[in-house]
C-alpha positions as a Python dict, from the first residue, in 0.01 Angstrom:
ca = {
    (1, 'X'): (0, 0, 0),
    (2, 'X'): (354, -84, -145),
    (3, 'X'): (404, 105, -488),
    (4, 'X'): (764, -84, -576),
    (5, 'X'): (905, -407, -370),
    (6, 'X'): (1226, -378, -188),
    (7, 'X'): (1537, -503, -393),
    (8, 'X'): (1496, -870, -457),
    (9, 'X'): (1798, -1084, -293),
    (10, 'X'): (2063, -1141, -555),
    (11, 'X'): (2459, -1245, -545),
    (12, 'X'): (2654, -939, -518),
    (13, 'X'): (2731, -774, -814),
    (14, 'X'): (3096, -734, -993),
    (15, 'X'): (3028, -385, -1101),
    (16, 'X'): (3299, -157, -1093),
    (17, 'X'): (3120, 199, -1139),
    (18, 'X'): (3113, 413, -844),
    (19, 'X'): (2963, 219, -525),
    (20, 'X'): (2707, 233, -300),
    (21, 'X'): (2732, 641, -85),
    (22, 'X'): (2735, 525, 299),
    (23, 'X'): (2385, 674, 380),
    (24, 'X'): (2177, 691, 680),
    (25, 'X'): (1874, 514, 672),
    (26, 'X'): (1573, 718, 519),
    (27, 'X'): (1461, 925, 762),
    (28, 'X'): (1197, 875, 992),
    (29, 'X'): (926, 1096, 931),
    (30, 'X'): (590, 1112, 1128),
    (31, 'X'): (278, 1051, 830),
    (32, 'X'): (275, 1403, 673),
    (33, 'X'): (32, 1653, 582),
    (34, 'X'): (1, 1624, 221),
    (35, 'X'): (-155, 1930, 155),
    (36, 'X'): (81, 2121, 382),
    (37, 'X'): (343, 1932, 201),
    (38, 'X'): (244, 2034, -189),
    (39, 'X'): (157, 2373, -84),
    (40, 'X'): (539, 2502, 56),
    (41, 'X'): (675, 2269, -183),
    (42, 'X'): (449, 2490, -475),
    (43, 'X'): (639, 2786, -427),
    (44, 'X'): (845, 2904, -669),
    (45, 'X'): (1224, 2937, -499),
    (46, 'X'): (1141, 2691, -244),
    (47, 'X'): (1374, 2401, -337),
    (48, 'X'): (1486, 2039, -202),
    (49, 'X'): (1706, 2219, 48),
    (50, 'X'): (1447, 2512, 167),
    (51, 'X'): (1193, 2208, 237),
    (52, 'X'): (1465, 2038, 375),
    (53, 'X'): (1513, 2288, 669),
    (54, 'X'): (1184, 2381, 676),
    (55, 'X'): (1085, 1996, 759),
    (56, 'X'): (1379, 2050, 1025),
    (57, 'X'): (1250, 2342, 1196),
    (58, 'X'): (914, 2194, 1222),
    (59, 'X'): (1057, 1876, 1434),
    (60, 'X'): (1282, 2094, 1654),
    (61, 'X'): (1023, 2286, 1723),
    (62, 'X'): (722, 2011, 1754),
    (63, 'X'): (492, 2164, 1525),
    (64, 'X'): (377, 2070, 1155),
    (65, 'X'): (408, 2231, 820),
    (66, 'X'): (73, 2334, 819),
    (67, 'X'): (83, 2543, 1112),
    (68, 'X'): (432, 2652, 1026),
    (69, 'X'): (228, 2801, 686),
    (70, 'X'): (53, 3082, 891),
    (71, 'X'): (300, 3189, 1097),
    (72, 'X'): (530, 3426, 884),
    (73, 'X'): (705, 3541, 1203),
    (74, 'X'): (873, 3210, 1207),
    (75, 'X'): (985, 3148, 854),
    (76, 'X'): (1339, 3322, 867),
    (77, 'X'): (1456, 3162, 1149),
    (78, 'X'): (1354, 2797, 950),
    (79, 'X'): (1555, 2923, 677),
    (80, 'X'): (1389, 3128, 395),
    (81, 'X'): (1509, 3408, 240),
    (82, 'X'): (1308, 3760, 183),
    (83, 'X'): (1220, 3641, -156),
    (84, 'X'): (1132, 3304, -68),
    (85, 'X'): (895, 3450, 216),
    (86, 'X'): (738, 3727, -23),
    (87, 'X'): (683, 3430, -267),
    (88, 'X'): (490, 3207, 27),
    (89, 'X'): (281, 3538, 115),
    (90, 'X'): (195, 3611, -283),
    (91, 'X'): (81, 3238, -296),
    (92, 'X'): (-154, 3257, 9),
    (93, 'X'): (-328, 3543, -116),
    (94, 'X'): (-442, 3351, -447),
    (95, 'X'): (-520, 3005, -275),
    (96, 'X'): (-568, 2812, 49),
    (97, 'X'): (-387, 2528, 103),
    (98, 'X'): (-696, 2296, 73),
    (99, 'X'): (-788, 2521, -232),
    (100, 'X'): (-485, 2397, -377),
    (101, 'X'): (-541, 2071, -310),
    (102, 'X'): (-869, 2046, -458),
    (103, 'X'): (-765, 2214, -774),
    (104, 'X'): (-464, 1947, -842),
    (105, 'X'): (-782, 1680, -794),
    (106, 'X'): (-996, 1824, -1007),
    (107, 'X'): (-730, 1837, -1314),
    (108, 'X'): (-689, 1441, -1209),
    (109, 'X'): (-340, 1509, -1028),
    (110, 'X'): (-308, 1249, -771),
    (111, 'X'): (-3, 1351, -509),
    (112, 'X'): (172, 1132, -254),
    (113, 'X'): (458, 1254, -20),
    (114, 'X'): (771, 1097, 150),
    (115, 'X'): (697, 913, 440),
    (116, 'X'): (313, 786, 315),
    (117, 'X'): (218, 416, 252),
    (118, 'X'): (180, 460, -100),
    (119, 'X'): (537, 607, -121),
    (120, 'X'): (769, 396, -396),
    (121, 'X'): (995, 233, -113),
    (122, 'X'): (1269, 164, -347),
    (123, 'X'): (1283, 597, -421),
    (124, 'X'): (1290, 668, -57),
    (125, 'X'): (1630, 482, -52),
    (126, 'X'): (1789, 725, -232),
    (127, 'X'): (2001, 994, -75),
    (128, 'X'): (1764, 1257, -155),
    (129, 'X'): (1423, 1163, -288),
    (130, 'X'): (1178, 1375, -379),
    (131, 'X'): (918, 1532, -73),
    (132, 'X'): (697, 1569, -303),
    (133, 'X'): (522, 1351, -653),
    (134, 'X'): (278, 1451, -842),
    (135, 'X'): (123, 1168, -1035),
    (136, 'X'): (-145, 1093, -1323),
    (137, 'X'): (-264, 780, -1407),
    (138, 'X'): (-263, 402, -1244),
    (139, 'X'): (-165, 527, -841),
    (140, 'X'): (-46, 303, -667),
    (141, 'X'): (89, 114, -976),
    (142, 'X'): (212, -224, -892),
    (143, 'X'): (590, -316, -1054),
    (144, 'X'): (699, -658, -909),
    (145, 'X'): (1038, -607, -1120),
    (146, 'X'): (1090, -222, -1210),
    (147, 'X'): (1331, -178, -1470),
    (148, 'X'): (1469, 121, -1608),
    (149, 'X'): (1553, 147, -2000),
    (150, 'X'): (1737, 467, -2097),
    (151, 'X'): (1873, 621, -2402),
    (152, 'X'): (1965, 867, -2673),
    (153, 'X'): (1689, 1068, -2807),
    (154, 'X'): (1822, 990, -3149),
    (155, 'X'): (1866, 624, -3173),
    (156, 'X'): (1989, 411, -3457),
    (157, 'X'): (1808, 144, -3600),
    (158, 'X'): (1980, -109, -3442),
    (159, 'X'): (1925, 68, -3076),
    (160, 'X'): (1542, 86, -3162),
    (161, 'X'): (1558, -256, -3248),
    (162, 'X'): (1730, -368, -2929),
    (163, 'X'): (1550, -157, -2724),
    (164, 'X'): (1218, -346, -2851),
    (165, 'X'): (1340, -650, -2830),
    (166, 'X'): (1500, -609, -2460),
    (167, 'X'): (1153, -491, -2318),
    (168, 'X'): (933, -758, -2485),
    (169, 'X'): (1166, -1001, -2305),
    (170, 'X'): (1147, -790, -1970),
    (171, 'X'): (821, -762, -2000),
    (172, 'X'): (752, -1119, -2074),
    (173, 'X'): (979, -1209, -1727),
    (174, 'X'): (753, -967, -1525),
    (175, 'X'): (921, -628, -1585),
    (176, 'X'): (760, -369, -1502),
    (177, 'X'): (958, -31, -1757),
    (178, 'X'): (1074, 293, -1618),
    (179, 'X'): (1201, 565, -1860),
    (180, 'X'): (1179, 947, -1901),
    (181, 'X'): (910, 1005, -2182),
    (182, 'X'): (1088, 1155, -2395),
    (183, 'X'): (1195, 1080, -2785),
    (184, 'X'): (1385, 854, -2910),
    (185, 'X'): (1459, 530, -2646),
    (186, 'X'): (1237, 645, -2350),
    (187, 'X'): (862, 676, -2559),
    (188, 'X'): (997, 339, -2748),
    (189, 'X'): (1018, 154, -2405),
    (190, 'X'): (690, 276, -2330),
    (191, 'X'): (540, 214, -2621),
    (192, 'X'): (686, -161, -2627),
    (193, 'X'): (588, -225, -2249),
    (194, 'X'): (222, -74, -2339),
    (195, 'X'): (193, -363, -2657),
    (196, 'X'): (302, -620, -2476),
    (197, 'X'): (43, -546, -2229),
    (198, 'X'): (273, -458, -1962),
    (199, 'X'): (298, -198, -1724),
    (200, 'X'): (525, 147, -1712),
    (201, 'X'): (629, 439, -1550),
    (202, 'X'): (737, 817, -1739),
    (203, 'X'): (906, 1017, -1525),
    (204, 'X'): (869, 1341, -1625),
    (205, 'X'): (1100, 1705, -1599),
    (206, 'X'): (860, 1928, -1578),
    (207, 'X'): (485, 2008, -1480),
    (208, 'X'): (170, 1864, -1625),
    (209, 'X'): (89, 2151, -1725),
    (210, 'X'): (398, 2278, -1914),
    (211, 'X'): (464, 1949, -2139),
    (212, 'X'): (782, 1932, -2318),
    (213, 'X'): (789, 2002, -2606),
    (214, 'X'): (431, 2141, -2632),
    (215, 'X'): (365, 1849, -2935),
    (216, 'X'): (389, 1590, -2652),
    (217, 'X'): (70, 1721, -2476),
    (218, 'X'): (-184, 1480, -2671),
    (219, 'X'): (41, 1200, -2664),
    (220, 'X'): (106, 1212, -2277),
    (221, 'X'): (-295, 1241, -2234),
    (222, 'X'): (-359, 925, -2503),
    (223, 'X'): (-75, 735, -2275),
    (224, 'X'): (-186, 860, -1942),
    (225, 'X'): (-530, 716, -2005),
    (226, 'X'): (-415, 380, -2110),
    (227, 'X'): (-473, 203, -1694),
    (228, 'X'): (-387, 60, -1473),
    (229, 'X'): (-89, 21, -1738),
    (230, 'X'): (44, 364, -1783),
    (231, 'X'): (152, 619, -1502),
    (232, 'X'): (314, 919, -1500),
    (233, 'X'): (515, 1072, -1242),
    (234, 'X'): (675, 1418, -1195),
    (235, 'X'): (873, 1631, -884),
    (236, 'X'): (770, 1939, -1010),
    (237, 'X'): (426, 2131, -943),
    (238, 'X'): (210, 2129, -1230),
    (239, 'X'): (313, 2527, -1379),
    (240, 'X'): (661, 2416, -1322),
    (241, 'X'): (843, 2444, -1755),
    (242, 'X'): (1095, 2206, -1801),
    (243, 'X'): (1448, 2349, -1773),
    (244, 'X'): (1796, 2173, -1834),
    (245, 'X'): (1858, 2096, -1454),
    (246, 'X'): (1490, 2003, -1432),
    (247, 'X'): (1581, 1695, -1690),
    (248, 'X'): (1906, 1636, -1476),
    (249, 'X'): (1719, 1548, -1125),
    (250, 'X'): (1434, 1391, -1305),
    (251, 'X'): (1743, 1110, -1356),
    (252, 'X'): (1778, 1076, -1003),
    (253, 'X'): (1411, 945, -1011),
    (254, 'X'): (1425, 683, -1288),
    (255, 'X'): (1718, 580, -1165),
    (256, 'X'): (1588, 531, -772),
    (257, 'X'): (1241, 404, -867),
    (258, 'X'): (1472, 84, -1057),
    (259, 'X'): (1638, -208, -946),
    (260, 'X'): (1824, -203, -1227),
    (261, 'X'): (1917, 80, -1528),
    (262, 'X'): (1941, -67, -1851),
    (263, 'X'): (2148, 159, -2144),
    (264, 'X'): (2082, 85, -2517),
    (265, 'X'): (2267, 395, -2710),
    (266, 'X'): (2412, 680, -2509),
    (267, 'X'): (2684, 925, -2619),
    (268, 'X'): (2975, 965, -2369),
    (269, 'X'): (2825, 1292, -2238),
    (270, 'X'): (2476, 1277, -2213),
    (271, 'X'): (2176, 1264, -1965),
    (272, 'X'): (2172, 862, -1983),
    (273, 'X'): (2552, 837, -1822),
    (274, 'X'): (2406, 1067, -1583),
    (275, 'X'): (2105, 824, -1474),
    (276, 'X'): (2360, 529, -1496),
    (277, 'X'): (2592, 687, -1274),
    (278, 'X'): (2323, 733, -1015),
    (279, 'X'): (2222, 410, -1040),
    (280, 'X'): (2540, 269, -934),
    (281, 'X'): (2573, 516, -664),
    (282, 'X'): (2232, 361, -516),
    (283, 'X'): (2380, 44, -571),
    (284, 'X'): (2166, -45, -800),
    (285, 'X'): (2265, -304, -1122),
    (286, 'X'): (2369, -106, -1430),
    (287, 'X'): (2348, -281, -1776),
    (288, 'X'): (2410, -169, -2107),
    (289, 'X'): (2380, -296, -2447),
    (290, 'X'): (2715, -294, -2666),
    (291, 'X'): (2705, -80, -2990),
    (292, 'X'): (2879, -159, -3345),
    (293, 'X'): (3218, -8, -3368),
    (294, 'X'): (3051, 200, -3652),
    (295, 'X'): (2782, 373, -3435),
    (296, 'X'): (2818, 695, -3326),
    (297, 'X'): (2706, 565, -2918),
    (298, 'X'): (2949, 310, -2917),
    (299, 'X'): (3193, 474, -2740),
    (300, 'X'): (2911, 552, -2447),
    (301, 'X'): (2823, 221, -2407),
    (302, 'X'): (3188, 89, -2429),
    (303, 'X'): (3245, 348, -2136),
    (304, 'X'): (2980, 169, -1902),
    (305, 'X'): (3066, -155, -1980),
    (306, 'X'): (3449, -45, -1914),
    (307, 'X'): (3380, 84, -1591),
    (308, 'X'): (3161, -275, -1459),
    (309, 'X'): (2834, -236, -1602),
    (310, 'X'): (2660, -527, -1714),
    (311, 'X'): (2731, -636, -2073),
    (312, 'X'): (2379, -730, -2174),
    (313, 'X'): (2298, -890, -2538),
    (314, 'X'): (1951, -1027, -2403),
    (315, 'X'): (1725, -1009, -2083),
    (316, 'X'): (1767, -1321, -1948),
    (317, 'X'): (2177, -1212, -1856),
    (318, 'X'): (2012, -925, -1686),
    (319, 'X'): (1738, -1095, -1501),
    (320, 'X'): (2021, -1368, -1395),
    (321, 'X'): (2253, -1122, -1259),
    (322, 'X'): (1878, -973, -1056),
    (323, 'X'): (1812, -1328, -918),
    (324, 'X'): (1541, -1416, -1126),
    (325, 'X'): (1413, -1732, -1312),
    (326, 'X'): (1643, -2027, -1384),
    (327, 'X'): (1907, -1765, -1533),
    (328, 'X'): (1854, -1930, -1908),
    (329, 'X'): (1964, -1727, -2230),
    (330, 'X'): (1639, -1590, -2404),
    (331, 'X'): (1674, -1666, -2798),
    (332, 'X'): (1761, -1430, -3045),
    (333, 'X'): (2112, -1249, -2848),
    (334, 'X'): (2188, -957, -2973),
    (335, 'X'): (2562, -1013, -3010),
    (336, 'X'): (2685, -850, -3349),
    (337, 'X'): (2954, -1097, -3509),
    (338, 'X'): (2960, -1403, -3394),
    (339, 'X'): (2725, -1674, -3403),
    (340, 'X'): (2534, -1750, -3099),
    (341, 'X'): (2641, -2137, -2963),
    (342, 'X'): (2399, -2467, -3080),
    (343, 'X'): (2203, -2460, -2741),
    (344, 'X'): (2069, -2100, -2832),
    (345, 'X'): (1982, -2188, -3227),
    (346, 'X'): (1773, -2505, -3080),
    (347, 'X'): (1461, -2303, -3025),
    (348, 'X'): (1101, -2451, -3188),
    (349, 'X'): (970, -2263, -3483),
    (350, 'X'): (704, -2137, -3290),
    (351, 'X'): (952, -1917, -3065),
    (352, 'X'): (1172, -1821, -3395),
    (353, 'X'): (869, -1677, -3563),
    (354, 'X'): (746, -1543, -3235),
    (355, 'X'): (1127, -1352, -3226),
    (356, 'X'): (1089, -1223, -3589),
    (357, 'X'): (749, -1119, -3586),
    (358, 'X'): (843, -868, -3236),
    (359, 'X'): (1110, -715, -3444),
    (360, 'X'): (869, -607, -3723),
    (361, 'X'): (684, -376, -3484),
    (362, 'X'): (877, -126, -3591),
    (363, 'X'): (850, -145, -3935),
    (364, 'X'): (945, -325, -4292),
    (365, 'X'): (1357, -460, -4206),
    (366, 'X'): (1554, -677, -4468),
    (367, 'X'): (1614, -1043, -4436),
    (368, 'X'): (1991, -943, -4422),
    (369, 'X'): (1911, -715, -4125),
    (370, 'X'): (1700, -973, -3943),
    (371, 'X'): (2012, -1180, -3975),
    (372, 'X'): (2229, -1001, -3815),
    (373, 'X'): (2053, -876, -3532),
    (374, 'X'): (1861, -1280, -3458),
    (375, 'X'): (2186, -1457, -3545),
    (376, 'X'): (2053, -1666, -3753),
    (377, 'X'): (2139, -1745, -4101),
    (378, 'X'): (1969, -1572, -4407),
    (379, 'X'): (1886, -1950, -4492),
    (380, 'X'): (1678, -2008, -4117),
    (381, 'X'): (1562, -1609, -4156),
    (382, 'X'): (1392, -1706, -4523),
    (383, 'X'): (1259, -1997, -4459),
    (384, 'X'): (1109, -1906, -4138),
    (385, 'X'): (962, -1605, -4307),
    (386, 'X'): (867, -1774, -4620),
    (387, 'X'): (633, -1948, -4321),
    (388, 'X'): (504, -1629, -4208),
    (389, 'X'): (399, -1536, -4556),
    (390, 'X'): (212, -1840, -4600),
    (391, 'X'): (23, -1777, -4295),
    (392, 'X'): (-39, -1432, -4420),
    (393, 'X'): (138, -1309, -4095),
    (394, 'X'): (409, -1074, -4300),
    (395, 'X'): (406, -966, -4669),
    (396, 'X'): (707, -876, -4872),
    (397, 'X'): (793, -581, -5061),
    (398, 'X'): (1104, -585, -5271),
    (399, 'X'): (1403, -646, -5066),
    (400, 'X'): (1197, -542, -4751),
    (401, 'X'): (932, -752, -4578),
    (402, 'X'): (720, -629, -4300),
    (403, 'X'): (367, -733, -4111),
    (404, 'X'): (66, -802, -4293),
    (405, 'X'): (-202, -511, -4246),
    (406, 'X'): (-452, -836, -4157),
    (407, 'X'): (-219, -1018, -3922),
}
């Protein structure tokens, strides 16, 4: 069964950042043994490149990965060093590759490989995908529109309040959210998609068993019981701790498993310009969300947007530039400044109050605030949530007002 759809048809895009690598197709790979698969790929020391020319040896040589695994006389010549081959020999004598296999089910771990059906098509596009996923959660998890939404782990208000509002309007279009579970933009995304009822994907840089920091553990168990909504996803076996280049290829992941990589606050060096670089090598879109001049990311997003990427104030610009829907301007831009034009202001009460109400989901904001960031005027923002007081939807508290514990 498809996982993610093939890239939807869509004008081509004006982006300037780097284009498209000329790759060879994916390569054509017989169905594989799984459990050979997660076994050599289990090792410690055996990396993309080991598997790589093990895989290689295998097809030269017309036999499989599983008979490849007891025959020791044969691993130097495919390529592993005397380390890598004492490491191999100190793993069989703990477990069996079926043992293996059955312990990863038993701790709920489902695993798919490159070249099976339930394979995310869109990931095997890349120039080198991962052989191996390990998965928990909704598998296969169905994203008609998989969207990436990256960003700093320390976000300002004003990101955490674009990043809300951008994924209740993705998720409203048919979205589905990809992001790297960790703090700051990436649990926000999920937590947004999750209220809105909509589905997401964590990619993850380390094992399930080694969570990142250690005070995530809980959390990623609440989230990873929360189907068919929630899945997580991770390259690395489940004793594998996160490291710093284990963060870095986890990018390549979000970024392949997306259509499109949305940016809401990045600093110029950081692990977000890293996923939105990949992206536009994939040829993937790349979007980003301008900052005030007075944040400290605005110079990151500035960058993007500089080098092509999609200046993006609301979702509907983004799903326009993806080819879907009529292409219309959601209410409620995010454009700091100046007003948005009289066709954008003429939305019903009903969707107003509907905007407002999504920004207070993350907590009490002034009704200067709300102003700036709706573009309306403090006279529209009052009166509209003079109306939600009434209805006892939002209460106020001094300057601040905020949702009603019985809405």
């Amino acid at each position: 069964m498809s996982v993610l759809p093939s890239p939807v048809a869509r004008p081509p895009s004006s982006s300037v950042l780097p284009s498209p690598l000329s790759l060879p197709p994916p390569p054509s790979l017989p169905p594989p043994d799984c459990r050979a698969w997660v076994a050599w790929w289990s090792v410690p020391g055996i990396g993309w490149r080991s598997f790589a020319g093990l895989l290689a040896y295998a097809r030269r040589h017309r036999t499989s990965l599983r008979r490849l695994w007891s025959r020791p006389g044969r691993w130097e010549a495919a390529g592993l060093t005397a380390s890598q081959q004492a490491a191999v020999k100190t793993w069989q004598s703990s477990q069996s590759i079926d043992d293996y296999w059955q312990q990863l089910e038993a701790a709920d771990i489902t695993v798919t490989c490159l070249g099976s059906s339930d394979y995310p098509p869109l990931l095997a596009e890349i120039d080198d995908p991962p052989w191996v996923l390990f998965i928990k959660g909704e598998w296969p998890i169905k994203l008609s529109l998989p969207i990436a939404v990256v960003g700093t782990r320390r976000p300002t208000l004003y990101g955490r309040q674009a990043a809300v509002r951008l994924v209740t309007e993705l998720v409203a279009a048919g979205a589905g959210i990809v992001s790297g579970f960790m703090f700051g933009i990436d649990v926000l995304a999920h937590q947004t998609a999750l209220r809105q009822r909509g589905r997401t994907v964590g990619v993850l840089g380390y094992g399930f068993d080694r969570v990142y920091p250690p005070s995530f553990s809980r959390v990623l168990a609440e989230y990873a019981d929360q189907r068919p909504n929630m899945t997580f996803i991770s390259e690395y076996a489940p004793f594998v701790p996160a490291r710093r280049y284990t963060f870095r290829q986890r990018n390549r992941i979000i970024a392949g498993l997306s259509l499109a990589t949305l940016v809401v606050e990045a600093g110029v060096r950081s692990g977000t310009q890293i996923t939105a670089r990949l992206a536009g090598q994939y040829g993937r879109e790349v979007a980003a969300v301008p900052s005030p001049i007075t944040s400290p990311y605005c110079a990151g997003t500035a960058n993007l947007i500089n080098q092509g990427a999609l200046l993006t104030e609301d979702a509907g610009r983004l799903l326009t530039e993806l080819g879907v829907g009529s292409g219309r301007r959601l209410t409620g831009s995010l454009v700091f400044g100046e007003r948005a034009e009289a066709d954008e202001q003429s939305a019903g009460p009903e969707e107003v109050s509907l905007d407002l109400i999504r920004l207070f989901q993350d907590g009490p904001l002034t009704s200067e605030y709300l102003s700036a960031i709706t573009n309306l005027s403090i006279t529209q923002v009052n009166v509209e949530l003079t109306r939600l007081e009434l209805l006892g939807v939002v209460t106020r508290q001094g300057s601040c007002w905020s949702l009603s514990t019985r809405s």
